[in-house]
C-alpha positions, 0 to 999 in steps of 0.5 A: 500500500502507498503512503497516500492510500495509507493515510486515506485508510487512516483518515476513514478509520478515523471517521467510522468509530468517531461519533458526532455527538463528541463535538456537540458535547464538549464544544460549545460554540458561542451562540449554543451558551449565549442563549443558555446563560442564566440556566440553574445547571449551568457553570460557566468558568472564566479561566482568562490568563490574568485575573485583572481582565475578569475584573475589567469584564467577563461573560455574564455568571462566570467564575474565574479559576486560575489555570494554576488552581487546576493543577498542584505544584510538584517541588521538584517542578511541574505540577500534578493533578489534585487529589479526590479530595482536593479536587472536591474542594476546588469544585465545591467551591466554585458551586459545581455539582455532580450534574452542573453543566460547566461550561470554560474558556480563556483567552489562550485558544483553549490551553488553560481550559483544556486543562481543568477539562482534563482535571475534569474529567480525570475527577469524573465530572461528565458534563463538561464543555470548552467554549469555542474561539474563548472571549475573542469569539465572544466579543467578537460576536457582540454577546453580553459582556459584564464586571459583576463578580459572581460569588457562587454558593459553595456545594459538596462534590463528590469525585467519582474518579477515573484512573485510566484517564491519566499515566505515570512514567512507570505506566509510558515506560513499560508499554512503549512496546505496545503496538497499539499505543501511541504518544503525542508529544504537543511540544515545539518541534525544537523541543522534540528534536532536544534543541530546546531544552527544559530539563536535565535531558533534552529530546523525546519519550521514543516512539512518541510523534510530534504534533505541536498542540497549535496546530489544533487552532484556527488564526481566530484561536478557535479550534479547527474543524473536526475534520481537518483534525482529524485528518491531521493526527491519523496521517501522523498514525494517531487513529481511534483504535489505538491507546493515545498518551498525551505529554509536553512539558508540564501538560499544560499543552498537552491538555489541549491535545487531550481534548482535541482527542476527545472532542474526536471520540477517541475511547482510550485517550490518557495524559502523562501528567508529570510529563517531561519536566519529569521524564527528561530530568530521570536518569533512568528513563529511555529518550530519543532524538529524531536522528535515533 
């Protein structure tokens, strides 16, 4: 078979076991939240980089989150998912219930919301959405823009977690022999190739391939259209019948790939959470360069 009918196979595959529903679940574009603002089940969260622009203005009953609220500082750097407990907290104390609706965005093209939707959804919560295009889209289109601060009613969460969403490095390192894995690593091309880099080793996971998680994004910040997403990680061999581990440099990135992912109704996708401010900085793990 040549590469160009390859790929074609891939693309189809892809298509066949995808399901539609995954875009309408979990992203949500500007006009479906608009008209649903208001709804008691509803949670929108602003994770806007700078607190000071939520103050300036947000969209109308968002909470903000940090995107470093999302996630636990590790000391020996990096960060970590919360714990169930911890991860309770943070939810109990933006008001989201069991059955809350939340729905995110930022101003980053999805980075920091993609990471509270993996936090999400490793701590089980099922309804969970990005809001497509972020605030640019939103005052773009003219929707309602407000400085009120929300001060929501605290609630008691109960995570009902989901271990298989999230790896270790013990988990990567002992099936990288696994033929029906595939590891995405949503780092710069410099830092893939060991040009760049930010921990003791340079270079990458072996086997992993690079797909730079800005390739996800349109020149608006919004995400590209299903189908051109999906074309772009099956022609890179990563299909919907394989197991996808997802990694950069603290997951913050790689967070963004992890939804696009799941956006495309890929079952068994997990992120190596500690990623390679772990992997690059221990001794005792295999790493590879493009040459090797």
């Amino acid at each position: 078979m040549t590469a160009t009918r390859l790929t074609l196979a891939l693309i189809l595959l892809a298509a066949s076991v995808t399901p539609a529903a995954a875009q309408a679940s979990i992203l949500a574009p500007a006009e479906w939240l608009a008209q649903r603002l208001g709804s008691p089940d509803l949670r929108v969260v602003d994770m806007t980089t700078e607190p000071e622009e939520y103050q300036k203005g947000h969209i109308p009953g968002a909470v903000y989150l940090n995107v470093n609220d999302a996630r636990i500082k590790v000391p020996a750097g990096g960060f970590r998912l919360p714990t169930p407990g911890e991860g309770a907290r943070l939810l109990g104390s933006l008001g989201i219930g069991p059955k809350t609706h939340v729905v995110i965005y930022d101003d980053s093209g999805g980075l920091h919301a993609s990471r509270l939707f993996f936090t999400l959804e490793v701590l089980g919560h099922e309804r969970v959405a990005i809001l497509d295009g972020g605030s640019h889209r939103w005052r773009a289109l003219n929707l309602p823009w407000t400085t009120e601060i929300l001060r929501p009613a605290p609630t008691t969460y109960a995570p009902r977690l989901q271990p298989e969403r999230v790896v270790s490095a013990e988990w990567v390192r002992d099936h990288l022999a696994q033929r029906d894995l595939v590891i995405v690593d949503a780092r710069t091309p410099a830092e893939y190739a060991g040009k760049d880099v930010r921990a003791k080793r340079g270079g990458h996971i072996p086997g992993a391939v690079n797909i730079e998680w800005k390739q996800n994004l349109k020149p608006d910040w919004s995400f590209k259209p299903v189908d051109d997403l999906r074309a772009m990680y099956a022609a890179q061999g990563v299909t919907p019948d394989k197991t996808v581990v997802t990694y950069c440099q603290t997951h913050h990135r790689a967070s963004h790939t992890y939804f696009v992912l799941r956006l495309l109704g890929y079952p068994r996708v997990a992120g190596y959470d500690r990623s390679w401010i772990e992997w690059g900085n221990r001794d005792d793990l295999p790493i590879a360069h493009p040459s090797n």
